[in-house]
N, C-alpha and C positions, 0 to 999 in steps of 0.2 A: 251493741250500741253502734259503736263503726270500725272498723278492719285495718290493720293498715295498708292493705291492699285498695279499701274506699278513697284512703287517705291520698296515695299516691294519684290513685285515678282523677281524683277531684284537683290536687294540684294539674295533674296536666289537660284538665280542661281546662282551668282558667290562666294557663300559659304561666304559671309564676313555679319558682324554686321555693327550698325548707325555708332559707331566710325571709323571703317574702311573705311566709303562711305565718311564721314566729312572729312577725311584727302587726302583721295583722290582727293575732290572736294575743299579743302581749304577752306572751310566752319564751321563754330562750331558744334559740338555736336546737343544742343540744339536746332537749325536749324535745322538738319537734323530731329529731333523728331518731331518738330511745324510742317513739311511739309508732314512728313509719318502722322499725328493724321487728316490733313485734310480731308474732307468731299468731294468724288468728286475730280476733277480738284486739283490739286495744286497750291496752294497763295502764292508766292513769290516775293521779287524783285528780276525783269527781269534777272539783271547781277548775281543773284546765284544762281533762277533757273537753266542757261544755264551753269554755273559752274558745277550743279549735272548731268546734260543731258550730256556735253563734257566727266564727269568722268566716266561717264556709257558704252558713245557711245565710249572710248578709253578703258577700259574694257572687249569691245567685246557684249554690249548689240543693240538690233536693237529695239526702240522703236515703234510698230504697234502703228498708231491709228484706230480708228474706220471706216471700211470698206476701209481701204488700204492693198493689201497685201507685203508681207513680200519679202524685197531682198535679204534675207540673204538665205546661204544655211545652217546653222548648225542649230541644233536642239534647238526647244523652243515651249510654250507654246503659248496660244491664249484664251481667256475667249469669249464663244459662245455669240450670243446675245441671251438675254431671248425672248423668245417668250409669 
């Protein structure tokens, strides 16, 4: 679904820190830290991961995943696959 590594990345596209995303997403603080700290994939319940996804994707973020490409036309990032 998304990484916390997406997470990270997409906060510093849009120039804002965790508490900024938290409120955006109506979610705690602390939440938002437990889900950036994971390992991989992010572990959430369902209704506030899709909280962070909605606050992202109305932000302006286009979450790629793995071997879909991208519909957006504005500029962004991509992490290659390791070979």
């Amino acid at each position: 679904m998304i990484t916390a590594t997406q997470m990270r990345a997409a906060r510093a596209l849009l120039g804002i820190d965790q508490r900024q995303l938290a409120a955006m997403a109506s979610v705690s603080l602390p939440t938002i830290q437990r889900m950036e700290a994971s390992d991989g994939t992010v572990r959430a319940v369902v209704g506030t991961l899709m909280k962070v996804i909605d606050a992202l994707d109305a932000a302006g973020i286009e979450l790629i995943g793995p071997g879909q490409p991208s519909q957006g036309l504005g500029r962004g990032v991509r992490l290659k696959e390791s070979q």
